[in-house]
N, C-alpha and C positions, 0 to 999 in steps of 0.2 A: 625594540631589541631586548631591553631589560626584563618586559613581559616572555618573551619569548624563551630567554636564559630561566628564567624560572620556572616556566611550562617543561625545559628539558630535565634542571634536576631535581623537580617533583615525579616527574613521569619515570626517566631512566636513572636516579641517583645522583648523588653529590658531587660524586667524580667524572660524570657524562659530558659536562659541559663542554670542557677543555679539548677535551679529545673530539667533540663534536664538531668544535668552533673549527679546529685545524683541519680537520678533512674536510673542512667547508672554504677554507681558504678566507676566513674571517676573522678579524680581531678579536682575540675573547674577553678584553676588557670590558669594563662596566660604561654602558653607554645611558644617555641622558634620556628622560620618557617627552621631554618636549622637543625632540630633537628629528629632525627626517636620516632617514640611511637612506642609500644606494637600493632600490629595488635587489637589485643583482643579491646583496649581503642577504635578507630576508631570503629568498626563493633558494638559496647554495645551502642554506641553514636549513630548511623544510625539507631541500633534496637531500640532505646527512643524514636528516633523521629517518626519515623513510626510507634509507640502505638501511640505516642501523638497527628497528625495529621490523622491518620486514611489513611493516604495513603502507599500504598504497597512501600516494599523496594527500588526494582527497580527503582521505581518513586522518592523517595527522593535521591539516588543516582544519576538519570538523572535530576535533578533539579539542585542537590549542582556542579555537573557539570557545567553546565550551567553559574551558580551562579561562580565558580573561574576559570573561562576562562579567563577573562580579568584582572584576580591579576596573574594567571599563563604567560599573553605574557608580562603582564609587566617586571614580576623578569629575565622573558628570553630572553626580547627583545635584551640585545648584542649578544645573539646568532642567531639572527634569523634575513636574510634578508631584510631589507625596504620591496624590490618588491615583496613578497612571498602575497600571499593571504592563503585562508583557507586551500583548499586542499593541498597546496604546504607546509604549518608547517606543518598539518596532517605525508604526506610522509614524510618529510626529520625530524621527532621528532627524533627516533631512534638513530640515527648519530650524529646527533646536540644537542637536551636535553638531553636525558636520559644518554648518554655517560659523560656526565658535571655530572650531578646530581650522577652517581656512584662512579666517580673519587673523586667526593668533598665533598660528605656527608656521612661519615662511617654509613654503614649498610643501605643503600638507599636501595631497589630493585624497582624502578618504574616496571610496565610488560614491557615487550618484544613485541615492536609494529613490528610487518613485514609488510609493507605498501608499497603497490606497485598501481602503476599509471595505471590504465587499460583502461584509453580514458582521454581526455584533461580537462572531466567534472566530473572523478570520481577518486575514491581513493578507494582499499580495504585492510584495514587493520586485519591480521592474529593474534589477542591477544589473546596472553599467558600470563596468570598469576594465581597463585597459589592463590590469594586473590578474584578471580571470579567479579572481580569490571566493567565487559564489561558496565553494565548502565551510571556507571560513566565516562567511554571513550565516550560513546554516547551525553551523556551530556556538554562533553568536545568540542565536534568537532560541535553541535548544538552550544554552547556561541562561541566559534572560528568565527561561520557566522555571528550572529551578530554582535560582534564585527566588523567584517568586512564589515559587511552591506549587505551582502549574504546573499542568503535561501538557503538550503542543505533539502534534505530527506536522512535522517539515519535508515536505516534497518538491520538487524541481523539474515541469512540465516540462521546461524548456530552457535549453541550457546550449550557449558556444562550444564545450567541451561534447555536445554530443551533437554539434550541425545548427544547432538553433541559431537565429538573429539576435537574440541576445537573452537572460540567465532571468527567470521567471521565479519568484519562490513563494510557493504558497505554509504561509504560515497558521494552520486550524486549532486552535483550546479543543482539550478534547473533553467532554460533554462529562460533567459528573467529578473534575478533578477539576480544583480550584472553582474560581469566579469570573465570570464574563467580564470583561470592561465595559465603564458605561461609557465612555465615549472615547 
């Protein structure tokens, strides 16, 4: 939630929040980063913003993605390898975050990434989640290359939102920009 207050007034200014939080019918206090909210508060908070900026859901979801990549490697960087570059968090999230994150914050459910290595320059992750958040995974793994100084092309073969059985996303290094992971 806190991440999210600060994606708003970086993106729309200082005084957006407030006015965002109430036409979202959410508390606009300062809420806790180890703490679970109500799905309902997050999603009424995504739907404000998306009246208010006139851009489509998905889009403000693959934004704030973007937007807490690098507040998310920070809080997890003891978990996560020095040498690892982008695809290589990508894959090994599962095992490594989300396993923390369910152990240590009652009622966490991150999705369920199945992330498998399918060439040296790509990554395709299988996400499940009941929250339908695939933009915001897309978003996530787009702020992950910058961070890292990478370009990536994020596509979504297959996807709930458009009929699929479940939210497909291929994540490719694009050839000449950054460095492959070696493993």
């Amino acid at each position: 939630m806190n991440q999210f207050r600060q994606y708003v007034t970086d993106r729309l200014g200082r005084d957006a929040w407030f006015p965002l939080a109430e036409s979202a019918g959410v508390p606009s206090e300062n809420h806790r980063l180890d703490a679970v909210y109500p799905d309902e508060q997050i999603v009424a908070l995504v739907l404000a913003a998306s009246r208010l900026t006139g851009q489509p859901l998905n889009q403000v979801l693959e934004d704030f993605g973007v937007f807490i990549a690098p507040a998310l490697l920070r809080i997890y960087a003891p978990l996560i390898d020095p040498a690892w570059r982008t695809l290589d968090v990508i894959e090994h999230t599962e095992e490594t975050i989300h396993t923390v994150v369910r152990a240590r914050i009652e009622g966490a459910a991150p999705p369920a990434l199945l992330a498998r290595r399918v060439s040296p320059t790509e990554v395709q992750i299988d996400y499940r989640s009941r929250r339908g958040l695939c933009s915001l995974a897309e978003g996530i793994a787009r702020g992950m290359a910058i961070h890292f100084g990478e370009e990536v092309d994020v596509d979504q073969p297959e996807c709930v939102h458009r009929g699929g059985e479940r939210c497909l996303i291929s994540v490719r290094l694009v050839e000449g920009r950054g460095e492959a992971p070696t493993a």
